[in-house]
RODREN-955223 format. One record per residue (C-alpha): x, y, z; residue in one letter. Coordinates in Angstrom, 2 decimals, padded with zeros to 5 digits. Layout:
% RODREN-955223
<<X,Y,Z>,A>
...
END
This chain:
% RODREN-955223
<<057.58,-039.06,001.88>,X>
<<055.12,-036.91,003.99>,X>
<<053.96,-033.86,003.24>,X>
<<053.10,-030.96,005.66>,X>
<<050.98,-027.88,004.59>,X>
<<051.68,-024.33,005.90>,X>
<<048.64,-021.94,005.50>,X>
<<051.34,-018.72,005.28>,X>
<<051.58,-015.60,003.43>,X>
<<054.53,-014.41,002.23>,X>
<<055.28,-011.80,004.47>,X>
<<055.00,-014.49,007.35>,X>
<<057.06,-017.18,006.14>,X>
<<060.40,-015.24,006.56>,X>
<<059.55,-015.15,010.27>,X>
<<058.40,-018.67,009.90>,X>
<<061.79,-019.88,008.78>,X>
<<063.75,-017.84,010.57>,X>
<<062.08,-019.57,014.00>,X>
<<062.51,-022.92,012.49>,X>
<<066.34,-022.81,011.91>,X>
<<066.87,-021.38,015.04>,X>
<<065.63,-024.43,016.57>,X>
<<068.25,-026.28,013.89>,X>
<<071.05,-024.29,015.53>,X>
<<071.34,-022.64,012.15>,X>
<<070.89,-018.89,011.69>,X>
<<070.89,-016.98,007.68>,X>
<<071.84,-013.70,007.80>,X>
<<069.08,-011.29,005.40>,X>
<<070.82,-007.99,005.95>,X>
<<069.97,-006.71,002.50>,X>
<<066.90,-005.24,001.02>,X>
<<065.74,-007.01,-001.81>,X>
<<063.17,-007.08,-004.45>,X>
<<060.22,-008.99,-005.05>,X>
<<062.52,-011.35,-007.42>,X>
<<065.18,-011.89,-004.70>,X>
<<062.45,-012.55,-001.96>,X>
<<061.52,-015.46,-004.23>,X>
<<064.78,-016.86,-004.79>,X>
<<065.23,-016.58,-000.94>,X>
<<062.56,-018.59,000.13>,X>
<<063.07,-020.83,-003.07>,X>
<<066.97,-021.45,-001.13>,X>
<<064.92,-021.85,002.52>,X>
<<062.49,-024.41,001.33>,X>
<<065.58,-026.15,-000.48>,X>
<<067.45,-026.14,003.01>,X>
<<064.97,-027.23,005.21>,X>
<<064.71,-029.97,002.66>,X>
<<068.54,-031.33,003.38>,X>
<<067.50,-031.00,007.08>,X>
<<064.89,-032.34,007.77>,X>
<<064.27,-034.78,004.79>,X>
<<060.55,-033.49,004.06>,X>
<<059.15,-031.13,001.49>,X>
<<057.08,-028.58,002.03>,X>
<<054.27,-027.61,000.18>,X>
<<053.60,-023.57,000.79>,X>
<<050.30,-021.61,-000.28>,X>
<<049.60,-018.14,000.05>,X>
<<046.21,-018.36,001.85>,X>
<<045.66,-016.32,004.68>,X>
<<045.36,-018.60,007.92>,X>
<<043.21,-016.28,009.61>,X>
<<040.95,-017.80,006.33>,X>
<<040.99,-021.21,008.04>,X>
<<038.24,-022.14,010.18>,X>
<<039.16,-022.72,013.85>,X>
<<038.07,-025.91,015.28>,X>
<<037.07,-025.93,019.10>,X>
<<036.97,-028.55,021.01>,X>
<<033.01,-029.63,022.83>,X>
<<034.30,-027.80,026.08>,X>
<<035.51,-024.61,023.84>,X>
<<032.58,-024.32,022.25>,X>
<<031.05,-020.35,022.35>,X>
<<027.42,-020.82,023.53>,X>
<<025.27,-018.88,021.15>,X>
<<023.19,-016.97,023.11>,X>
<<019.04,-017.06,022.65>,X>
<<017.79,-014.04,020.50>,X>
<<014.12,-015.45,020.53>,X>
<<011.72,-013.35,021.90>,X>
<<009.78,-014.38,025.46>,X>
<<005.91,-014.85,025.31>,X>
<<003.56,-015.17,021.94>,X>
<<004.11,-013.84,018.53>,X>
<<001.30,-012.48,016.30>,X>
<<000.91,-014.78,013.32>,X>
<<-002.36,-013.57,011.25>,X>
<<-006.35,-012.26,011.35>,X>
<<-008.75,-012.58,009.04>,X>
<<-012.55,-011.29,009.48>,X>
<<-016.24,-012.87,007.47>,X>
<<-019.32,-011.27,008.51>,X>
<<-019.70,-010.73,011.87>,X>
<<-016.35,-013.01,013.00>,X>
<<-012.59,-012.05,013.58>,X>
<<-009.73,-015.24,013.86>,X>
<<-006.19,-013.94,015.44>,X>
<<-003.83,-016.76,015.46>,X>
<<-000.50,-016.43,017.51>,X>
<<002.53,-018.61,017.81>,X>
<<001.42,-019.92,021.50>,X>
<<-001.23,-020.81,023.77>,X>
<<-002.93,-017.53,024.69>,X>
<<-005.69,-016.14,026.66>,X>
<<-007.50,-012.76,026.42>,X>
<<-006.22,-009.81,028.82>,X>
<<-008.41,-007.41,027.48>,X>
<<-010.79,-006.34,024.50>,X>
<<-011.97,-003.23,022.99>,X>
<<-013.61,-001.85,019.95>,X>
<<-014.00,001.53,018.21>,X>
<<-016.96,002.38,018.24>,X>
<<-018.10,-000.20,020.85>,X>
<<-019.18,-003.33,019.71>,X>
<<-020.88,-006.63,021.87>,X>
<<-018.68,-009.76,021.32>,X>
<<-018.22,-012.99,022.28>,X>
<<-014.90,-014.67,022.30>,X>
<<-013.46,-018.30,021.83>,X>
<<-009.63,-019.12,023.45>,X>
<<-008.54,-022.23,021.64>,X>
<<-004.94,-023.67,021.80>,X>
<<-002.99,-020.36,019.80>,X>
<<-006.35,-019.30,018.12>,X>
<<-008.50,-016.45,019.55>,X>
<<-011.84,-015.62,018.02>,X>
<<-014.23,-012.51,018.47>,X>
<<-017.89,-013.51,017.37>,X>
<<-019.60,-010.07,017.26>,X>
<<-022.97,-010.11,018.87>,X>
<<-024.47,-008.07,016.18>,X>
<<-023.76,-007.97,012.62>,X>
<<-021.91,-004.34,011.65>,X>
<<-023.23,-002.16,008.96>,X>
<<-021.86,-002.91,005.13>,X>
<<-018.51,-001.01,004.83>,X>
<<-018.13,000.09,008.70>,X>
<<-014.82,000.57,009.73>,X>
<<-013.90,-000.97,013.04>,X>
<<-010.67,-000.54,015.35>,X>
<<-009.92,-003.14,017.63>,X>
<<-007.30,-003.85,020.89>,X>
<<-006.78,-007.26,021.55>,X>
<<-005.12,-007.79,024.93>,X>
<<-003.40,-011.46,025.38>,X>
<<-001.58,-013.36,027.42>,X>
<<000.79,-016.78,027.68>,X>
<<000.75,-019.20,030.38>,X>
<<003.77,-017.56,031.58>,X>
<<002.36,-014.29,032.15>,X>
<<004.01,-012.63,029.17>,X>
<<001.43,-009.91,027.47>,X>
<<001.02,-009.16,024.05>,X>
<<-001.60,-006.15,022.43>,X>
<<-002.51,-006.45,018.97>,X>
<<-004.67,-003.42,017.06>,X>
<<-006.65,-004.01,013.71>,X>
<<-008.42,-001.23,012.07>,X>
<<-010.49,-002.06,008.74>,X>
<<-013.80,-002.28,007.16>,X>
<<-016.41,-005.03,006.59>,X>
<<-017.65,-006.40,003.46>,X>
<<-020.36,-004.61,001.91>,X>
<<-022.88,-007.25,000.09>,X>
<<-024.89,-004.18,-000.56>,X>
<<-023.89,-002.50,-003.52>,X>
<<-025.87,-000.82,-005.29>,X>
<<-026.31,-000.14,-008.78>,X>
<<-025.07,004.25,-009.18>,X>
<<-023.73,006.77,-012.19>,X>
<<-021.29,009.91,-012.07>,X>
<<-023.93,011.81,-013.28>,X>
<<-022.87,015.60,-013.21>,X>
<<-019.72,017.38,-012.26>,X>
<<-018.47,020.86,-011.61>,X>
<<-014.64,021.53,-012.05>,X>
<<-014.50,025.22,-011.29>,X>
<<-014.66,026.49,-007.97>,X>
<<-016.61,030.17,-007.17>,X>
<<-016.56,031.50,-003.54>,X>
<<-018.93,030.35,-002.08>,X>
<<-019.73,027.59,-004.50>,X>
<<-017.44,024.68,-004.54>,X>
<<-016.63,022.02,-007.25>,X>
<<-018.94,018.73,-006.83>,X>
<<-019.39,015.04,-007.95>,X>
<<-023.19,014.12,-008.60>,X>
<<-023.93,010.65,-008.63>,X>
<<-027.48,008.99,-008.92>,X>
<<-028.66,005.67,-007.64>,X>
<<-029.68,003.22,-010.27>,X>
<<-030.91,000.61,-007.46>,X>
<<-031.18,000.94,-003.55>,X>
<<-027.99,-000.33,-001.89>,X>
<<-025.29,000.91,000.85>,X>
<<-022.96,003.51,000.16>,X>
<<-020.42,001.95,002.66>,X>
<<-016.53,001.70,002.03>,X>
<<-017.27,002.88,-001.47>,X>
<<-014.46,005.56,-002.93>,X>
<<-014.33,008.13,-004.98>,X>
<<-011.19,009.05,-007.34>,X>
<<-009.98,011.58,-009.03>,X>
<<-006.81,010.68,-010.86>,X>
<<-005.33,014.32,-011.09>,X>
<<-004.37,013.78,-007.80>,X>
<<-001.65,011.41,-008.56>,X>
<<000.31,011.42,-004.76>,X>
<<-003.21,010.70,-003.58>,X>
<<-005.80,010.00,-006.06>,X>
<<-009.06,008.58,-003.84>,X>
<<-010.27,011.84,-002.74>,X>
<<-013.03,009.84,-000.41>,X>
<<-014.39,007.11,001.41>,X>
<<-018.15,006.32,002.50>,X>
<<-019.29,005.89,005.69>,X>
<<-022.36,003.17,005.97>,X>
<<-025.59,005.03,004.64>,X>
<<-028.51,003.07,002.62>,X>
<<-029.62,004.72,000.34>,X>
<<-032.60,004.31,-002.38>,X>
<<-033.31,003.97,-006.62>,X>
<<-033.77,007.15,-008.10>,X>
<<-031.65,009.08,-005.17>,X>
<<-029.63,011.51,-005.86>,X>
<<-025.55,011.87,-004.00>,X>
<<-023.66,015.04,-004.02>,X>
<<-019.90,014.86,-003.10>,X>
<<-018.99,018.82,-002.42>,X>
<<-015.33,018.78,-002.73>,X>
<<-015.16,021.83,-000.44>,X>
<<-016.11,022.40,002.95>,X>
<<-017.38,025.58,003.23>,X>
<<-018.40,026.41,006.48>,X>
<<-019.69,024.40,009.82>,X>
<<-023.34,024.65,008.07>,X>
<<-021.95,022.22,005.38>,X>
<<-022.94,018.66,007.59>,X>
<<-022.52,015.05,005.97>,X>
<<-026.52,013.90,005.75>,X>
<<-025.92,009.97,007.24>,X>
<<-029.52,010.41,008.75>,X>
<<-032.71,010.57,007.26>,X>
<<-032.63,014.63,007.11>,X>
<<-031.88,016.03,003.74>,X>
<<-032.41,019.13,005.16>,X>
<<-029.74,018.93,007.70>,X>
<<-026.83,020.18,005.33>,X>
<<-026.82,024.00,004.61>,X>
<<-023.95,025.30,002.16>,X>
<<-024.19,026.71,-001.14>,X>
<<-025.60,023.96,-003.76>,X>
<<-026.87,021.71,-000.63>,X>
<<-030.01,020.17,-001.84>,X>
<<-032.98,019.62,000.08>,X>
<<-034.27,016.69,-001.66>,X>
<<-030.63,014.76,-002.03>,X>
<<-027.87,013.40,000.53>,X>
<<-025.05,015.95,000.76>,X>
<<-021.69,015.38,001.68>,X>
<<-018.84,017.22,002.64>,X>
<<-014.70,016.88,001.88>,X>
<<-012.54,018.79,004.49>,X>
<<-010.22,021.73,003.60>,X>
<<-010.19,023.73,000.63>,X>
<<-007.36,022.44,-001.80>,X>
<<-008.22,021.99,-005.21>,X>
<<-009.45,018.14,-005.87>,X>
<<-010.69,018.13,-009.45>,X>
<<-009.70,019.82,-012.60>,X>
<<-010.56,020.04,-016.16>,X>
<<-008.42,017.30,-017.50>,X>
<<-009.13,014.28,-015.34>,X>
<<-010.17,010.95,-014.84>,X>
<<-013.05,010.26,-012.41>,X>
<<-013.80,006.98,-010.72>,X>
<<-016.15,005.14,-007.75>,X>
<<-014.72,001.80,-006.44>,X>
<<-016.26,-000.97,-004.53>,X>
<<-013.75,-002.75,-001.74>,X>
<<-012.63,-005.28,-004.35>,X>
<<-011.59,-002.26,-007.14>,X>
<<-014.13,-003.30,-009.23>,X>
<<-014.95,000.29,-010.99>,X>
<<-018.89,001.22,-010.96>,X>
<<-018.54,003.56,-013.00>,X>
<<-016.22,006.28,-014.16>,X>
<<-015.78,009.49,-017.21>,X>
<<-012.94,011.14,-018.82>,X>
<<-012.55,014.28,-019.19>,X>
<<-009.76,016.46,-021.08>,X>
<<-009.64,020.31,-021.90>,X>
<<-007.45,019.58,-024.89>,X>
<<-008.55,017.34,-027.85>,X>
<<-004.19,015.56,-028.24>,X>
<<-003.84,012.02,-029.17>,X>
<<-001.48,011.60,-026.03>,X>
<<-002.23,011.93,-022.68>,X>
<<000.00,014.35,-021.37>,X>
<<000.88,013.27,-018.20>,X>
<<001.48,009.35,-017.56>,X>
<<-001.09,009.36,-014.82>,X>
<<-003.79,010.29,-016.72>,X>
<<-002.53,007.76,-019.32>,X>
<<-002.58,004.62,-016.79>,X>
<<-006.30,005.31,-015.65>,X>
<<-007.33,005.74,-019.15>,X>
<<-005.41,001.86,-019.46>,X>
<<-007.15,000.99,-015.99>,X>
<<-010.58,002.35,-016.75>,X>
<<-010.44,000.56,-020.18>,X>
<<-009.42,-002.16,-019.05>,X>
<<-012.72,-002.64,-016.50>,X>
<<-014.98,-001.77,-019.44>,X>
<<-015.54,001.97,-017.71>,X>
<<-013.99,004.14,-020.33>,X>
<<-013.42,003.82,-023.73>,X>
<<-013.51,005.38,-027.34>,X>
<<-016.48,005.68,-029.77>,X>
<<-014.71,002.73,-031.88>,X>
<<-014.33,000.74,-028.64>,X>
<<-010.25,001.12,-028.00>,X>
<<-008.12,002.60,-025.50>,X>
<<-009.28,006.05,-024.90>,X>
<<-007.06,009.13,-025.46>,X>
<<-007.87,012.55,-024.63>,X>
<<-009.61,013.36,-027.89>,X>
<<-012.20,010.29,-026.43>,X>
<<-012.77,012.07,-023.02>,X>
<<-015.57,014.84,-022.79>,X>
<<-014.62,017.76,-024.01>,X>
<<-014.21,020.11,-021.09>,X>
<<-013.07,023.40,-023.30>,X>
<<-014.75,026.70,-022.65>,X>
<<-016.10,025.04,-018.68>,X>
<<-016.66,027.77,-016.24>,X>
<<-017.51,028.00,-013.00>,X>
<<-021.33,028.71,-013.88>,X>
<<-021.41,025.70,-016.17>,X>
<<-021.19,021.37,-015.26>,X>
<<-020.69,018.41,-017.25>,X>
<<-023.48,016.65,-017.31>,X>
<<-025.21,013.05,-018.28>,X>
<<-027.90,012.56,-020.71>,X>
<<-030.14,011.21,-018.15>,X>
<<-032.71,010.90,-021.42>,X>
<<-030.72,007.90,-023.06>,X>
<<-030.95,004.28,-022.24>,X>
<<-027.84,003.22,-022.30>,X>
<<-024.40,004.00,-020.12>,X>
<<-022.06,003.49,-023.41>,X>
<<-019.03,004.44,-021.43>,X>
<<-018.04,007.33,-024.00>,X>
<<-018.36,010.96,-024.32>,X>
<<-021.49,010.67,-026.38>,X>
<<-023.31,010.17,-022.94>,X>
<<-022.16,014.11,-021.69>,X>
<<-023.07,017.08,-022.58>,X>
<<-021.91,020.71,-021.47>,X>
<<-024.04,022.92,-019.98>,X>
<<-025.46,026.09,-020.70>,X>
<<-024.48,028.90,-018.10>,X>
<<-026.15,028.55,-015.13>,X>
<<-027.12,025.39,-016.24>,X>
<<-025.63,023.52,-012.75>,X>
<<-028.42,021.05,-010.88>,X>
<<-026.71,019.35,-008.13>,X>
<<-028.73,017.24,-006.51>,X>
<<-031.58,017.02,-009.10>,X>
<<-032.62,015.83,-012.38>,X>
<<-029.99,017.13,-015.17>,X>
<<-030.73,019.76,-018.33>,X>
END
């Protein structure tokens, strides 16, 4: 016996059927409504009668046919058009030292090539590789923008920009070493740091973690500095006398607190950057923290806002911060910043040995008792 499969739903078999035993010369009258109950014995009596007809049975599902995939024949086939895009792709870059490696998806050649600020290269065009060989070696930490023009054999033209800084090997060796939190017209609140070997300040950044949307508050430029120098970090510009000191003149800045014997520089603006609970921090390009202090105007066990609680974990974590039994600090393990005004700083014990990474290294000053840019109380 030979089966045949319909792919109908209900409400298209009745029209099914109906065209079938038209062709039989046979018509059934439906001129009732009926219920979901009589449609089944209906089509029960249709498949029964094309049965005695035709001799075959047929096996009905309730699968949609527009379910069914359509077959086409080779000459039916839709053509699926090309969405690919004409001319090179940009794969990847990396950078070393003085050397920058683009690598693109085709052959390309160089349409054009330009650096901020302007740098002397030399450039290699190798199968889908293109590399810049700078002619000099750039400072530790300078940041760098570059336009790299290309083109395919085909004459489609691709511009790719990188901006970013280079490695600095030079490091040095540096403390937070005094800090103001309390800003007076015309004085402004500042981070002191001192230089515990000679190094370059370059793509190093300073946090404050109170500023949770946007904690790193700044970023070096390249600037070598010496052991025994002293930073200051004003976290207010003032006025245009207030000048970053990138050159040998330590006399260039003017400004309240500007020292003439340290390097001062300058953040833009006049929002409020650091307050009396905080957690302050200088990274180096791989996060590595160089150092770092706590400090908290009340003496809780809990921090008391979950920022504040995830540098404490961070700085901890780096061997930065900690309590005077060596665990995870809390607030009541952060310098005590009660009673700070704007006359007074927290300052280092630059008479002790040892960084311990606790509050026993701070001290509060006496009113007053502020030295940016020299030797602590």
């Amino acid at each position: 016996m030979r089966y045949v499969r319909y792919l109908l739903t209900r409400q298209t078999m009745a029209r099914h059927y109906m065209a079938r035993f038209a062709l039989l010369g046979m018509v059934i009258p439906l001129f009732t409504f009926y219920s979901c109950s009589t449609e089944e014995a209906v089509f029960e009596e249709l498949i029964k009668k094309e049965t005695e007809v035709t001799g075959e049975e047929t096996m009905i599902t309730e699968d949609d046919p527009d379910d069914s995939p359509e077959t086409l024949s080779p000459d039916e086939e839709e053509e699926i058009p090309d969405d690919s895009p004409d001319g090179p792709a940009f794969l990847d870059w990396s950078v070393s030292e003085n050397e920058l490696i683009f690598e693109f998806s085709l052959p390309v050649k160089i349409a054009g090539l330009h650096f901020t600020p302007v740098q002397d290269a030399e450039t290699i065009e190798e199968d889908c590789t293109i590399t810049v060989i700078l002619t000099e070696s750039p400072e530790p930490g300078q940041r760098i923008e570059v336009l790299l023009q290309v083109e395919d054999d085909d004459e489609n033209t691709l511009d790719v920009e990188v901006s970013f800084r280079f490695g600095n090997t030079s490091v040095p060796e540096l403390l937070i070493n005094e800090l103001r939190t309390e800003y007076s017209n015309p004085k402004a609140e500042f981070i002191e740091l001192k230089m515990l070997s000679g190094g370059n300040l370059g793509a190093l950044r300073v946090f404050a973690a109170s500023n949770n949307k946007n904690p790193m508050i700044y970023e070096f430029e390249p600037v070598e500095v010496e052991e025994g120098e002293y930073v200051v970090l004003h976290l207010r510009k003032l006025d245009d006398s207030c000048i970053d000191e990138y050159g040998s003149d330590l006399t260039e800045s003017g400004g309240a607190d500007s020292s003439p014997i340290a390097r001062d520089f300058w953040i833009e603006g006049s929002t409020k950057l650091l307050r009396r609970t905080d957690a302050v921090y200088v990274l180096d390009q791989d996060d590595n923290v160089l150092d770092a202090i706590m400090i908290s105007e009340k003496q809780s066990a809990e921090w008391s806002n979950s920022y504040l609680a995830e540098a404490a974990a961070f700085l901890f974590a780096q061997g930065a911060w900690k309590s005077a039994e060596g665990t995870l600090p809390g607030p009541m393990d952060a310098v005590n910043s009660f009673g700070i005004t704007a006359t007074k700083s927290i300052s280092r014990d630059e008479t002790m040995e040892e960084n311990t990474h606790t509050a026993a290294d701070w001290r509060l000053t006496a009113t007053s008792g502020a030295t940016p840019g020299r030797p602590n109380n």
